[in-house]
C-alpha positions in Angstrom: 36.4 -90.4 -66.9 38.3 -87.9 -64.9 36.7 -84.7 -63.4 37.7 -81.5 -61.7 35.8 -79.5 -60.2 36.4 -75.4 -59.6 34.4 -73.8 -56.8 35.3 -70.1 -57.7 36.2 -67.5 -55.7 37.9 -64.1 -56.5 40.9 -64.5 -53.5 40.7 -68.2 -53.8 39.2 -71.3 -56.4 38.8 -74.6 -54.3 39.6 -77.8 -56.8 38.7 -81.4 -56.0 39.4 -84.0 -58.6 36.8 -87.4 -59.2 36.8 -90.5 -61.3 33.9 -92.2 -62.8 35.3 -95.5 -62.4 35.3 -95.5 -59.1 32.6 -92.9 -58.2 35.0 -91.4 -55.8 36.0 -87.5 -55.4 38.8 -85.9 -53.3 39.9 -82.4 -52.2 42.9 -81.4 -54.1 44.1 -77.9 -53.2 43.0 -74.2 -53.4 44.5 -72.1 -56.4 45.3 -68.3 -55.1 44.6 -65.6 -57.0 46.8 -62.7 -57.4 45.2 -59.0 -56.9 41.7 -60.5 -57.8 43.2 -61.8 -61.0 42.8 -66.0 -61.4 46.0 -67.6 -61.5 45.6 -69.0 -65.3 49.0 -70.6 -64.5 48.4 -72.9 -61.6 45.2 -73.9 -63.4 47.2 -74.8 -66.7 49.7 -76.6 -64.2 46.8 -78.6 -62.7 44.8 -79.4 -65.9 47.9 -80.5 -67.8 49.0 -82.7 -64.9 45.4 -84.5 -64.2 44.4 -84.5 -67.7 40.1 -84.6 -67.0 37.9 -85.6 -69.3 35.1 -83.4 -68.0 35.0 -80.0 -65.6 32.8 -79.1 -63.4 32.1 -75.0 -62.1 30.1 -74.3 -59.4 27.0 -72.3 -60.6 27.0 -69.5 -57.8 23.1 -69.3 -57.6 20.8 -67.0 -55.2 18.6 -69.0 -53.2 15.6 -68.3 -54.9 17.1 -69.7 -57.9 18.8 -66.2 -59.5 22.1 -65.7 -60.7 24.2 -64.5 -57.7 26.1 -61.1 -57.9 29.7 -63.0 -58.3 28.1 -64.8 -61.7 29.5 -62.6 -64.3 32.7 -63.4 -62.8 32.3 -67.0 -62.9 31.2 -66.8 -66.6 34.3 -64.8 -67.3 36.3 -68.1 -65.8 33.6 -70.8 -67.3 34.4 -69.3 -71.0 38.2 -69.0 -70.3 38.9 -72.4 -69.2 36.4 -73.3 -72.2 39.0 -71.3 -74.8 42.4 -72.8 -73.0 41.6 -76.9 -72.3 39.7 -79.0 -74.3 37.4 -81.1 -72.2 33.6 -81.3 -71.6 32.0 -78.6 -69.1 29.4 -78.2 -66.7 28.0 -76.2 -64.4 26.6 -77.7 -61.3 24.5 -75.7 -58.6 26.8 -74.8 -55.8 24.4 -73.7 -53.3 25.1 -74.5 -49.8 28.2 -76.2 -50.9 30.1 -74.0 -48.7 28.0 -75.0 -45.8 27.8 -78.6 -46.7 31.4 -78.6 -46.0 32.0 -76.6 -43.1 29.1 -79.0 -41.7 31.4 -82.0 -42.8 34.7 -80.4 -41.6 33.4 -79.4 -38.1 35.7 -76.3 -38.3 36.9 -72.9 -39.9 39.7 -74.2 -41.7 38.9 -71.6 -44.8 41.7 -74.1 -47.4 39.7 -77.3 -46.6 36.7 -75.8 -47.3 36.9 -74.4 -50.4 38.4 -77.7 -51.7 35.8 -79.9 -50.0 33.2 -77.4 -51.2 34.4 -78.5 -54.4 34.5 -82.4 -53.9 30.7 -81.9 -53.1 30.4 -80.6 -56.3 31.8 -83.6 -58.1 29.5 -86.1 -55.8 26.6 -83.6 -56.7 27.2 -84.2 -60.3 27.6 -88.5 -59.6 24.3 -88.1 -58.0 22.6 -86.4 -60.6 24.2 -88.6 -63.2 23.6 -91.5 -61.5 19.8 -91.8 -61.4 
């Protein structure tokens, strides 16, 4: 099965792509948005070109387990990509995914981040799947 994964933000949405076949994941690229508006076309681009099966959003949650203030905006993306592509969906915690990566990366590099914040996403979800 092949996944993407969106780690949403409102200048920037990190995507990695995984395959269930292999249990592998990879960075793929950041998607710029315009003016705080997503850029639906990229996305449209990218989804039509790697054709998942499944799509994973990061669920932006609080630490103690609340909805984070940037939530409503995710949910606005979550049911939009829901209404243009027709794959499965899930949301996946994303807490500390940001972190995780910067960890991994051993520097600031703000492009690789976002797109390896959303690779951990994908291994997140083969972990949870995979017990």
């Amino acid at each position: 099965m092949q996944i993407v994964a969106f780690d949403f933000g409102t200048k920037k949405i990190g995507v990695a792509v995984g395959q269930t076949s292999t249990y592998t994941s990879s960075p793929l690229q950041i998607i710029l948005n315009k003016d705080n508006k997503v850029n639906w076309n990229e996305i449209m681009i990218l989804l039509n070109e790697w054709k998942p099966d499944l799509i994973i959003v990061g669920k932006p949650l609080n630490m103690d387990g609340t909805d984070s203030d940037i939530m409503k905006k995710v949910e606005k993306f979550y049911i939009k990509l829901k209404s243009i592509y027709d794959a499965e969906f899930e949301y996946i915690d994303e807490r500390l995914t940001t972190f995780e990566a910067r960890q991994i990366l051993e520097e600031k590099n703000v492009e690789k981040v976002d797109a390896n914040a959303a690779k951990i996403l994908i291994d997140n979800w083969f972990s949870l799947n995979n017990e």
